[in-house]
C-alpha positions in Angstrom: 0.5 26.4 -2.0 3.3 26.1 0.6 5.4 23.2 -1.2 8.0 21.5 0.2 11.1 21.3 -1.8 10.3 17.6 -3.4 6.3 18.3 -3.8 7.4 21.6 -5.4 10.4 20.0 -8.2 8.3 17.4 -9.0 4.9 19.4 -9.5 7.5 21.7 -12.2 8.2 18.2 -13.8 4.7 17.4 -14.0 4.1 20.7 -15.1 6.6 21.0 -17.9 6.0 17.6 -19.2 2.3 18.2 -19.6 2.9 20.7 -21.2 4.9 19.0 -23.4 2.4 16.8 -24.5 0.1 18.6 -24.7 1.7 20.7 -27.6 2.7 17.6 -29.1 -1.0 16.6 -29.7 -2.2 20.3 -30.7 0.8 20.3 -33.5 -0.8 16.1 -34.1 -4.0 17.7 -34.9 -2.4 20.8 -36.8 -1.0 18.5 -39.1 -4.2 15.9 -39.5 -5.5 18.9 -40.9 -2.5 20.0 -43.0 -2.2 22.9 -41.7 1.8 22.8 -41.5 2.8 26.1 -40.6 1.3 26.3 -37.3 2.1 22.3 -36.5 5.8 23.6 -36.6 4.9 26.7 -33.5 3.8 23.9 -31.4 6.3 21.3 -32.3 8.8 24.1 -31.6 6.9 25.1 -28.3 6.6 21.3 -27.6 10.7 21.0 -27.5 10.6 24.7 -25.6 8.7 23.0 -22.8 10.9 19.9 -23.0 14.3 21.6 -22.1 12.6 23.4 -19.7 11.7 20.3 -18.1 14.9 18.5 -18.6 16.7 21.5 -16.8 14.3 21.4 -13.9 15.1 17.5 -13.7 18.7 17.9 -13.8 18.5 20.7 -10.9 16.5 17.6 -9.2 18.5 15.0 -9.1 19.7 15.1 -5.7 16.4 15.3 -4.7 14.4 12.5 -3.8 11.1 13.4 -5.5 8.0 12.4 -4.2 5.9 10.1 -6.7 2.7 12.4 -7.4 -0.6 10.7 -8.0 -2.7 12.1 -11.0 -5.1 13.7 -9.5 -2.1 16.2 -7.3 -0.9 17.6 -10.7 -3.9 17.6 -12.6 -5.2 21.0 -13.2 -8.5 22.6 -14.6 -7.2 24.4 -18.0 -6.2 26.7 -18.3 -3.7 26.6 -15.8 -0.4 26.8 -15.4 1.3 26.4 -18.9 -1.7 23.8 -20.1 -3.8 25.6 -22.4 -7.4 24.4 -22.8 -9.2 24.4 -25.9 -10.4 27.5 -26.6 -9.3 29.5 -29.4 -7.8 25.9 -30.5 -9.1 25.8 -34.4 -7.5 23.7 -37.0 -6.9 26.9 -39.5 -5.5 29.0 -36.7 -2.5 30.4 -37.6 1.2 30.5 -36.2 0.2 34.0 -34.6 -2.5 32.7 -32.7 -0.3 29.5 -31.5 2.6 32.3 -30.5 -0.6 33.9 -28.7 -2.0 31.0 -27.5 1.6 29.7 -25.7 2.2 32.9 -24.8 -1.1 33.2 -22.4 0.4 29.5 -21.0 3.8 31.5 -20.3 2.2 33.8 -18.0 0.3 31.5 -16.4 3.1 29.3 -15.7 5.0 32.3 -14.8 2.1 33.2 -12.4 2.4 29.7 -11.1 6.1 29.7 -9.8 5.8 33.3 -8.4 3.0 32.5 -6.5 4.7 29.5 -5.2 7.7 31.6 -4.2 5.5 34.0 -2.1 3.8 31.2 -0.4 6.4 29.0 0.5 8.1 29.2 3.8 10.9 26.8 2.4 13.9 28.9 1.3 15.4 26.7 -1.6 11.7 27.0 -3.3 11.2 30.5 -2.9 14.6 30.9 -4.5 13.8 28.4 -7.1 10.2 29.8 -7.7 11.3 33.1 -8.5 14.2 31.8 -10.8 12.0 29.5 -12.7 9.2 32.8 -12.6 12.2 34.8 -14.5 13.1 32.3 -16.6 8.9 31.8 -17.8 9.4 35.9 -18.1 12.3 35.8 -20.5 10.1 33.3 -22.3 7.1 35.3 -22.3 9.5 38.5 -23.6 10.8 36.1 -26.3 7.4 35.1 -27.3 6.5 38.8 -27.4 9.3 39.1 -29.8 8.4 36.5 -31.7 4.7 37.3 -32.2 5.6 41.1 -33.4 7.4 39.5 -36.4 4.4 37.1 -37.1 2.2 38.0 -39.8 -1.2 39.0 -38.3 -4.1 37.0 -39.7 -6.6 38.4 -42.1 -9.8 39.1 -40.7 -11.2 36.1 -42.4 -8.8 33.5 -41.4 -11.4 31.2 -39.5 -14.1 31.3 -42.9 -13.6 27.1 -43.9 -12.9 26.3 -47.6 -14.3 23.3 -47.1 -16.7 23.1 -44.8 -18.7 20.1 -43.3 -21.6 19.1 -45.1 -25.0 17.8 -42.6 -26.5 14.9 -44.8 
């Protein structure tokens, strides 16, 4: 994971803006199943993960960024700040999406410490423990967040409605 400084900006990009969407389209299915409340935690996390990315991009553009192919940024979930599915249900509640983006917050945090402590370049050790902070601070605000979240009753998950087999 020794990145030079192009590989290593534009793998953030990548990062951030899959993350990006990838909210987008849990809050999507959130609100196919009217479940509002929790739409609105990953809408807000979706716009989170878009500053983040827009800052990382402005800090980039003296760079001449190297044009990743898929298959260099795509990662297994869950890694990084891409969550995979599980514990994805469509009557979770806002505390498990603040749970759920929190576990992606320490991954991503994970992600650009290690790449500090790898890299031989200078500017992306420097930049890899910034952006690291900065995923902490988020990771503290989440904490805040979540401790003023209502905790789910026990039988949050039991469906009103549930499919009928024919």
């Amino acid at each position: 994971m020794n990145y030079p400084l192009p590989d290593f900006l534009a793998i953030s990009i990548a990062l951030e803006r899959e993350t990006e969407e990838r909210y987008l389209e849990l809050a999507d299915m959130m609100e196919a199943h009217l479940n509002l409340e929790t739409a609105k935690v990953f809408r807000d996390m979706a716009r989170f993960s878009k500053m983040h990315g827009d800052e990382i991009t402005e800090r980039a553009k003296h760079v001449q960024l190297r044009k990743l192919k898929s298959w260099e940024f795509r990662w297994r979930p869950p890694a990084h700040e891409v969550g995979d599915d599980e514990g994805i249900h469509y009557l979770m509640t806002p505390y498990h999406a603040l749970k759920y983006a929190r576990e992606n917050e320490v991954r991503g945090m994970n992600f650009y410490r290690m790449a500090a402590e790898k890299s031989q370049d200078e500017e992306v050790r420097r930049l890899g423990n910034e952006f690291a902070a900065e995923e902490k601070e988020h990771v503290e605000a989440l904490d805040r967040w979540i401790e003023k979240t209502p905790r789910p009753s026990a039988t949050w998950a039991e469906d009103p409605d549930p499919i009928q087999s024919v």
